[in-house]
MDTraj code that builds the backbone (N, CA, C; nanometers):
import mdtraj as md
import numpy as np

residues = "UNK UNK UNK UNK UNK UNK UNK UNK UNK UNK UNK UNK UNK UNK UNK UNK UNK UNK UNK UNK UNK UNK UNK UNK UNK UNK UNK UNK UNK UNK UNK UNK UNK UNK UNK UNK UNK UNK UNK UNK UNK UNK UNK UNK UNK UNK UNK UNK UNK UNK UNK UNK UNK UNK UNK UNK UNK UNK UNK UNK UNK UNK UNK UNK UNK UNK UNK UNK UNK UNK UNK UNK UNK UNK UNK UNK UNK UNK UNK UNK UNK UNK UNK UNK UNK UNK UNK UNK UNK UNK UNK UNK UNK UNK UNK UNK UNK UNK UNK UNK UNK UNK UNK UNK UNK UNK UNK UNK UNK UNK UNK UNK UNK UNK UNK UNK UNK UNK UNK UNK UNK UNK UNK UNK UNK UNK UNK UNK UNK UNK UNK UNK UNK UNK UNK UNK UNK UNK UNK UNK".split()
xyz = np.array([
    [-0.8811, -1.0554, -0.4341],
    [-0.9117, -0.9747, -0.5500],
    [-0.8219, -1.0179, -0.6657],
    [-0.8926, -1.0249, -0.7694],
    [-0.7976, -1.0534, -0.9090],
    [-0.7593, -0.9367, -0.9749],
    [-0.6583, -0.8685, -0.9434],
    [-0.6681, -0.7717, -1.0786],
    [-0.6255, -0.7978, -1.2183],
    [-0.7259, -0.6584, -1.2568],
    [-0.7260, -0.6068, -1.4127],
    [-0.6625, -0.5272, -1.4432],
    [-0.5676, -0.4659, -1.5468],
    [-0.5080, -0.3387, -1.5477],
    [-0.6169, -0.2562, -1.6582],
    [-0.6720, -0.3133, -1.6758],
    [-0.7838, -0.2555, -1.7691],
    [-0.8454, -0.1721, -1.6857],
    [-0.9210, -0.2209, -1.5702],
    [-0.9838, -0.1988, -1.4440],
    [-0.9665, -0.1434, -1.3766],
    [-0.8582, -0.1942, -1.3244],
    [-0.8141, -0.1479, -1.1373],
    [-0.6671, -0.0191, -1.1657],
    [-0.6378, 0.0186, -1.0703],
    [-0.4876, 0.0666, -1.0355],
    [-0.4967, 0.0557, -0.8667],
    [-0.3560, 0.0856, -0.8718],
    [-0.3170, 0.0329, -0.7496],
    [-0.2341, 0.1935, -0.6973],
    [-0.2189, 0.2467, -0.5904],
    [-0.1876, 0.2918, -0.5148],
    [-0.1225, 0.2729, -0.3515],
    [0.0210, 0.3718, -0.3311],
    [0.0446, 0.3444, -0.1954],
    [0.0515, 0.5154, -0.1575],
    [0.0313, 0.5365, -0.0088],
    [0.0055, 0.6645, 0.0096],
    [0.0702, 0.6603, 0.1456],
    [0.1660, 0.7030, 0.1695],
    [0.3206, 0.7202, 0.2589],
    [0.2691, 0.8746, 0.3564],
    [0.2621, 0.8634, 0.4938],
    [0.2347, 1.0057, 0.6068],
    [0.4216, 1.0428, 0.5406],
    [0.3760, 1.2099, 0.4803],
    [0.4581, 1.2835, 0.4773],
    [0.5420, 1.2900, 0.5502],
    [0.5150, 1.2963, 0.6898],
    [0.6161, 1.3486, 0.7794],
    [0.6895, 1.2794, 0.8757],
    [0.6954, 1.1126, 0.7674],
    [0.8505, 1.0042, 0.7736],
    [0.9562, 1.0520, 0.7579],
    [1.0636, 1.0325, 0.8072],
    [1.1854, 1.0293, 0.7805],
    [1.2007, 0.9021, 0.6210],
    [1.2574, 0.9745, 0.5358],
    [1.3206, 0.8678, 0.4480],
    [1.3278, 0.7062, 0.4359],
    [1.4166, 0.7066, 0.5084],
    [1.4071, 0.5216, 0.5144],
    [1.2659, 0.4705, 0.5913],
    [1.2200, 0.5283, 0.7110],
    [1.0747, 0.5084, 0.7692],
    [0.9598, 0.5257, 0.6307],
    [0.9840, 0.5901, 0.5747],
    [0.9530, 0.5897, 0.4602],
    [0.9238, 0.4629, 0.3408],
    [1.0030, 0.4656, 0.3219],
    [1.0432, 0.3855, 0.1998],
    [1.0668, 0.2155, 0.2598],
    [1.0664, 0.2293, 0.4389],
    [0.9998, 0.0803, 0.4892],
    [0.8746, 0.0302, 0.4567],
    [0.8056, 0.1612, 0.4634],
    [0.6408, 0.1569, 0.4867],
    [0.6229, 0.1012, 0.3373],
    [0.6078, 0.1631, 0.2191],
    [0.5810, 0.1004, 0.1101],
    [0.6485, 0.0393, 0.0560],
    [0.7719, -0.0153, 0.1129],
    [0.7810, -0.1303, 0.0670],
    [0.6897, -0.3139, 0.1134],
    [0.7158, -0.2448, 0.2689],
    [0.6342, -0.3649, 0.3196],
    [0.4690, -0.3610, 0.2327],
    [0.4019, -0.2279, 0.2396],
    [0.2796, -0.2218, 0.1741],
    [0.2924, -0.2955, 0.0359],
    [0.3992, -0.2775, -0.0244],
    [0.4163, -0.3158, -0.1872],
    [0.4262, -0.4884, -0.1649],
    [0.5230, -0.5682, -0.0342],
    [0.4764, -0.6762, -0.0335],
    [0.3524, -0.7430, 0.0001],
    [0.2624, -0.6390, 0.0449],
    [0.1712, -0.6881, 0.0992],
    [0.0278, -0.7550, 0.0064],
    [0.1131, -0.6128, -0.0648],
    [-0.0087, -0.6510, -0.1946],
    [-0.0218, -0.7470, -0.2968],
    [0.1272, -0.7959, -0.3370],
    [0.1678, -0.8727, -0.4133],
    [0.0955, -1.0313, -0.3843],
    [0.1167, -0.9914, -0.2287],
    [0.0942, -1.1400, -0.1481],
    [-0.0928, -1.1405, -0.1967],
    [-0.1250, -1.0328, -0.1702],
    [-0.2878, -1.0784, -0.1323],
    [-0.3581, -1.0497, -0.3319],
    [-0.3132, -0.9880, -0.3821],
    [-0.3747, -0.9729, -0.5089],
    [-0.2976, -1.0036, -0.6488],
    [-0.3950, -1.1304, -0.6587],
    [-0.3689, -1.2243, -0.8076],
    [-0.3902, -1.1553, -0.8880],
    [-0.2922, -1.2075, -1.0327],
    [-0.2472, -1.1611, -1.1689],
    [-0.2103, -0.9993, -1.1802],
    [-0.1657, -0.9445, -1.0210],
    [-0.1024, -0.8381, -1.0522],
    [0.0456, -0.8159, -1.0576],
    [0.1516, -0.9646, -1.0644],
    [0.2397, -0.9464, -1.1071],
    [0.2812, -1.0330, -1.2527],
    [0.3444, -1.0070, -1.3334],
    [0.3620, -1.0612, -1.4505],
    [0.4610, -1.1766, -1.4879],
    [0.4466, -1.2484, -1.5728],
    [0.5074, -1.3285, -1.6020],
    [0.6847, -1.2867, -1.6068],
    [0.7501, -1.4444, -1.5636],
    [0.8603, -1.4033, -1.5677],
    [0.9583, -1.4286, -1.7103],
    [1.0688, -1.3883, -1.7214],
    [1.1233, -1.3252, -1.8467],
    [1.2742, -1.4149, -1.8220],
    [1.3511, -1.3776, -1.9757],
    [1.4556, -1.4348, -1.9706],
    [1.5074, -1.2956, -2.0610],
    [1.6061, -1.2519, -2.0545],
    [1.6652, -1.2065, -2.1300],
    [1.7256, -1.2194, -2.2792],
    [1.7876, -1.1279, -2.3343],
    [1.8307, -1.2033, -2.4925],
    [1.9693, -1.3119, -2.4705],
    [2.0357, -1.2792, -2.3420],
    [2.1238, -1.3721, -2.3218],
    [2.1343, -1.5099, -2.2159],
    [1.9442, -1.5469, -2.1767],
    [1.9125, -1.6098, -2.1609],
    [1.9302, -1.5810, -1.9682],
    [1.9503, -1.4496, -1.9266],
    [1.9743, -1.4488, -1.7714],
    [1.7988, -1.4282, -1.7151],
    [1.8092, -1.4521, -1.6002],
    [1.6212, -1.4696, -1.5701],
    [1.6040, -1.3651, -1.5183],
    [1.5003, -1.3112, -1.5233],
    [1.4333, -1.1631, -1.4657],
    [1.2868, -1.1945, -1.4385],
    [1.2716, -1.1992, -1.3046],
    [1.0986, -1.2452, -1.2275],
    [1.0354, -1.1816, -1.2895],
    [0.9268, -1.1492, -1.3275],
    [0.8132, -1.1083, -1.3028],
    [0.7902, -0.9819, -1.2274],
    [0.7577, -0.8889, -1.3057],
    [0.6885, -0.7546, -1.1977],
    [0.5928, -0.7327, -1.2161],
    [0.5352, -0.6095, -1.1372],
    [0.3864, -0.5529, -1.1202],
    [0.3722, -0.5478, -1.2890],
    [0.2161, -0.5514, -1.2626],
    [0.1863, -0.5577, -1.4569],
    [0.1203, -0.4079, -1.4630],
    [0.1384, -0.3138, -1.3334],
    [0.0607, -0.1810, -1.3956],
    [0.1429, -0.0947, -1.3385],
    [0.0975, 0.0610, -1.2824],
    [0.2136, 0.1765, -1.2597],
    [0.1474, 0.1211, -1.0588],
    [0.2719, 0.1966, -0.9990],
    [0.1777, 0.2094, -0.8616],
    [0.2474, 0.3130, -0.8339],
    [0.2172, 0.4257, -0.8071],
    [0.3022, 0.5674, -0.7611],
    [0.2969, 0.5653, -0.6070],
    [0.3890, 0.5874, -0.5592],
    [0.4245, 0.6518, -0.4419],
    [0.3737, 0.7983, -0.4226],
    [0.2580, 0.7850, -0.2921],
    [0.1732, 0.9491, -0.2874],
    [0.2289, 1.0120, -0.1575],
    [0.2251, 1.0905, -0.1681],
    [0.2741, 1.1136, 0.0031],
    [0.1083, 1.1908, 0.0504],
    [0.0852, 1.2295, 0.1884],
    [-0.0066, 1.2846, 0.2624],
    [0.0209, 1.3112, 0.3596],
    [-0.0860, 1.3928, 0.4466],
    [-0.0789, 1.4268, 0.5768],
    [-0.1137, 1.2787, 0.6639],
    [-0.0758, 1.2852, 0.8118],
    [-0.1141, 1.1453, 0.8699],
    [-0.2820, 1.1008, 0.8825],
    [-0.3078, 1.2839, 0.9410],
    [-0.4717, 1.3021, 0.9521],
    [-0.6011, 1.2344, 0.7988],
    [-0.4984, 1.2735, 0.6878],
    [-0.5511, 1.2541, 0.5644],
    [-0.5996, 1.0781, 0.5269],
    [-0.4760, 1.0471, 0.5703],
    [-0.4129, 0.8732, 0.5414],
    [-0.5452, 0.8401, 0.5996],
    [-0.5583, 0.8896, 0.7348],
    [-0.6730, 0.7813, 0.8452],
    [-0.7807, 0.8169, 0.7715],
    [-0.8122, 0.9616, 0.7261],
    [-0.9156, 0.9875, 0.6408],
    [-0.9779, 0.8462, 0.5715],
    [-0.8983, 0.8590, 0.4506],
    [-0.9301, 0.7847, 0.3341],
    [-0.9571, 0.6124, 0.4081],
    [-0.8475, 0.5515, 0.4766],
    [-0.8761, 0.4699, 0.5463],
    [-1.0429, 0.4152, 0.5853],
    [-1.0731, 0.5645, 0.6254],
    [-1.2511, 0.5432, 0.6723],
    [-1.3260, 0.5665, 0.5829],
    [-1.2985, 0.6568, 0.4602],
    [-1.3506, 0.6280, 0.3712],
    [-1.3596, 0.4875, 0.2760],
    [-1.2689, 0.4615, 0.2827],
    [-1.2565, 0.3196, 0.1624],
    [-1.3412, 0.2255, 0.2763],
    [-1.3731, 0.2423, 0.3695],
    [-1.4418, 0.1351, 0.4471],
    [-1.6201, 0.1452, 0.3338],
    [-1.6198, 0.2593, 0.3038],
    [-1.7634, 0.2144, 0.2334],
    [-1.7609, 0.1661, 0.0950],
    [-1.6378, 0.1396, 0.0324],
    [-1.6077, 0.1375, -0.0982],
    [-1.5930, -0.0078, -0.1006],
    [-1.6715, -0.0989, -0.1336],
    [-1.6802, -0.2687, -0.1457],
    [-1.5756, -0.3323, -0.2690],
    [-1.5230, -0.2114, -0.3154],
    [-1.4494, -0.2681, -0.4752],
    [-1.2652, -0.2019, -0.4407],
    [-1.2460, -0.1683, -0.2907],
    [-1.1062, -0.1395, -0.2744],
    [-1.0940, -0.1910, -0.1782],
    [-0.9475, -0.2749, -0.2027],
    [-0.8485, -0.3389, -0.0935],
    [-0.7818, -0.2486, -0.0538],
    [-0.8023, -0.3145, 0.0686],
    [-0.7076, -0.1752, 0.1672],
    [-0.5637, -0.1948, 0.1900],
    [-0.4823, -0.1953, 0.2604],
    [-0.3959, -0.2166, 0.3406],
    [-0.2831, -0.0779, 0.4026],
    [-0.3647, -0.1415, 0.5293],
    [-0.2487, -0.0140, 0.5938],
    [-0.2035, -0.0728, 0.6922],
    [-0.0550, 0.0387, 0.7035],
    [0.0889, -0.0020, 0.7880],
    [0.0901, 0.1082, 0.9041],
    [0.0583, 0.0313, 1.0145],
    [0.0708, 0.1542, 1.1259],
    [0.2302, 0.1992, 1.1689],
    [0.2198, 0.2669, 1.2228],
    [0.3636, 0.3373, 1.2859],
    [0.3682, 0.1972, 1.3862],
    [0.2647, 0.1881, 1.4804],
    [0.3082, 0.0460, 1.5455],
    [0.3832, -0.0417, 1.5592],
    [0.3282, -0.1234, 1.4198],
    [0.4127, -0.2002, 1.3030],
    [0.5418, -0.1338, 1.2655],
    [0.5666, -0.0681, 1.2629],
    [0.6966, -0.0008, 1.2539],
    [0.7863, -0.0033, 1.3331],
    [0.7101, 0.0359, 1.4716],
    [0.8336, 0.0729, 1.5982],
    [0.8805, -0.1217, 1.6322],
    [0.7708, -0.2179, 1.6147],
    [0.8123, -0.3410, 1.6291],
    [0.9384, -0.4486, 1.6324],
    [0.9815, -0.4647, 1.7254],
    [1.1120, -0.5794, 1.6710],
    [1.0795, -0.7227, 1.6471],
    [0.9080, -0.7440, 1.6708],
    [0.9190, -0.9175, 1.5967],
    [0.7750, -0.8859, 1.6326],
    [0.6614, -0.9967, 1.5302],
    [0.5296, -1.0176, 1.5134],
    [0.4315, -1.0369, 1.6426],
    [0.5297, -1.0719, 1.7066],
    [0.4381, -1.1292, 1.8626],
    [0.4308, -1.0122, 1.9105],
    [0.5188, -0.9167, 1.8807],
    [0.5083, -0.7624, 1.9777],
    [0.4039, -0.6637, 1.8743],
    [0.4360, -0.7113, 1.7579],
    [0.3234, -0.6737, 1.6925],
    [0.1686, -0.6866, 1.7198],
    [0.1735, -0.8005, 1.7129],
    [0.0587, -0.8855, 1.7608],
    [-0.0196, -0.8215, 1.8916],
    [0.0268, -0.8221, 1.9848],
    [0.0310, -0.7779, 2.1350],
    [-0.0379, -0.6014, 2.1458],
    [0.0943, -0.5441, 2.0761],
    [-0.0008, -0.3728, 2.0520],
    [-0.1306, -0.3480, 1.9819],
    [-0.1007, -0.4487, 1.8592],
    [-0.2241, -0.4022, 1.7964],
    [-0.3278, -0.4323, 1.8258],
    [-0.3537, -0.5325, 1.9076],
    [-0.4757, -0.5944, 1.9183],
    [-0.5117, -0.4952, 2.0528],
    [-0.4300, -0.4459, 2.0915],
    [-0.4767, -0.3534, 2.2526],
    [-0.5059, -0.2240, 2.2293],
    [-0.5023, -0.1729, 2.1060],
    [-0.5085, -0.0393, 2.0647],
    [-0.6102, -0.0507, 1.9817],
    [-0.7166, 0.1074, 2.0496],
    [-0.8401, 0.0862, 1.9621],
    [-0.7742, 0.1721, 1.8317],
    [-0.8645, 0.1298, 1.7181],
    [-0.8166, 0.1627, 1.5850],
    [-0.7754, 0.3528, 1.5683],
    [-0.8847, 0.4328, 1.6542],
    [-0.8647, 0.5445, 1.6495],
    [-0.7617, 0.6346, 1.6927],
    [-0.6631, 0.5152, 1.7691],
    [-0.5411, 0.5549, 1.8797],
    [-0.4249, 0.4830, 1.7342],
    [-0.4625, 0.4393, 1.6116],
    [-0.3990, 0.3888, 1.5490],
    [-0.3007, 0.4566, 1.4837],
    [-0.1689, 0.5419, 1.4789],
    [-0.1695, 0.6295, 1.3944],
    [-0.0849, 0.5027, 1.2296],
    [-0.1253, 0.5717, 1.0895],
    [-0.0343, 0.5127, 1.0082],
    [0.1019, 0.5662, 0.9700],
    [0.1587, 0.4834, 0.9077],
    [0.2735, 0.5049, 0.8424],
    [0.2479, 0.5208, 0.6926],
    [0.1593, 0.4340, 0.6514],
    [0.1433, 0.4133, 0.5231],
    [-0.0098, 0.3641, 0.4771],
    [-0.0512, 0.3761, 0.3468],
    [-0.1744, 0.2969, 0.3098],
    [-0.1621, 0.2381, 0.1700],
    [-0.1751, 0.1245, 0.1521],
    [-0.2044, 0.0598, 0.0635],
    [-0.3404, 0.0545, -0.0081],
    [-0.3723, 0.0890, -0.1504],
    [-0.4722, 0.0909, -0.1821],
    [-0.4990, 0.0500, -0.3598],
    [-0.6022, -0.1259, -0.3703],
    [-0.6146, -0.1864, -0.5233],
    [-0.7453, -0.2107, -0.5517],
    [-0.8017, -0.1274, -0.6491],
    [-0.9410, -0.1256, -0.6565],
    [-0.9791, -0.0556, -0.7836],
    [-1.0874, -0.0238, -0.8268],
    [-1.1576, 0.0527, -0.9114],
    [-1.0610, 0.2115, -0.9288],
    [-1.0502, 0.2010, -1.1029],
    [-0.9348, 0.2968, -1.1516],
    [-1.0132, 0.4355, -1.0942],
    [-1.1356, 0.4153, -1.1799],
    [-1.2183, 0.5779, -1.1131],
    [-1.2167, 0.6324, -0.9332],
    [-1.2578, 0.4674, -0.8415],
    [-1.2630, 0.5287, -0.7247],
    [-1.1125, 0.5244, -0.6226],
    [-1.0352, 0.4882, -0.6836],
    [-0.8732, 0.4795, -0.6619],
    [-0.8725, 0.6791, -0.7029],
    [-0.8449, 0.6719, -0.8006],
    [-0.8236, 0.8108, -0.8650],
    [-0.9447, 0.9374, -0.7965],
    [-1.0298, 0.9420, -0.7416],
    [-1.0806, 1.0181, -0.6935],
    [-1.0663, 1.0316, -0.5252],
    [-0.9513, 0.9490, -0.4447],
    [-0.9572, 0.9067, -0.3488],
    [-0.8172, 0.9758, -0.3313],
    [-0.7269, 1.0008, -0.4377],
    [-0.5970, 1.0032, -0.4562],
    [-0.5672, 1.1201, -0.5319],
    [-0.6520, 1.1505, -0.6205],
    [-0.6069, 1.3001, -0.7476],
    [-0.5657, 1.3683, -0.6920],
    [-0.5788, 1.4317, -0.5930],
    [-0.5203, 1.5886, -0.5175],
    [-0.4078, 1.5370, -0.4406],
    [-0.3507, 1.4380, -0.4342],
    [-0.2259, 1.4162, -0.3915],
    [-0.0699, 1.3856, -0.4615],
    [0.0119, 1.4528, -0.3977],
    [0.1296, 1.5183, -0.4703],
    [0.2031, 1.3305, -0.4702],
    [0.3007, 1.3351, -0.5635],
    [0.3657, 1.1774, -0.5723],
    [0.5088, 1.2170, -0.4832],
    [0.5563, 1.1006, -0.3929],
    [0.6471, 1.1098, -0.3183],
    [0.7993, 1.1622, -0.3446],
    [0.8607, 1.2356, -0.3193],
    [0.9986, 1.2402, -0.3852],
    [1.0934, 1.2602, -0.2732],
])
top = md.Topology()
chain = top.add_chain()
for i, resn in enumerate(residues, 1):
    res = top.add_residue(resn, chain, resSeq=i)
    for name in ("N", "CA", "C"):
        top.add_atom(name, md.element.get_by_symbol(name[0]), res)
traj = md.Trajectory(xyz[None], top)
């Protein structure tokens, strides 16, 4: 997906009932995830007035939402009919993991409905982003 900020927004939506840092693992990994898979949504990089370098960041807002876990899987199955939103979600799985191969190994043995998340990643259409997301409180 290419984003637009004209267009699109981007969203991450965190199961409430993380602990803190479990927390703030989840969207961060989600926040790399996205970076990785969706072009021109980070910005050119910068120099300062005293010439020190500063990368490039996201070129739009992405709020941190929190939800119920039940909710997360919700939307999850919803955005499955929505052809204009990227998904990405972070299971608890993925979480409890100490390296990719063990990753690898659970997930593929667990049917999706036994899946619980940690987190959801979500870059798509501003209207169907925002109607997917409005009734949810931002993380604090």
């Amino acid at each position: 997906m290419q984003f637009d900020a004209s267009i699109h927004r981007c969203a991450i939506i965190v199961n409430q009932d993380l602990a803190l840092g479990l927390a703030m693992n989840a969207a961060s990994i989600i926040g790399v995830g996205i970076g990785n898979k969706i072009t021109q949504l980070i910005g050119n990089d910068l120099m300062s007035a005293d010439n020190i370098y500063y990368p490039g960041v996201i070129s739009a807002s992405l709020p941190i939402l929190k939800s119920s876990p039940e909710r997360i899987k919700q939307i999850q199955k919803e955005i499955a009919e929505h052809e204009d939103i990227y998904i990405l979600p972070f299971s608890l799985i993925a979480q409890s993991c100490k390296s990719y191969d063990d990753y690898t190994q659970k997930l593929t043995n667990t049917l999706d409905q036994e899946i619980q998340l940690a987190a959801i990643g979500l870059v798509g259409n501003k209207n169907s982003i925002n109607k997917l997301t409005g009734n949810l409180s931002l993380f604090k």
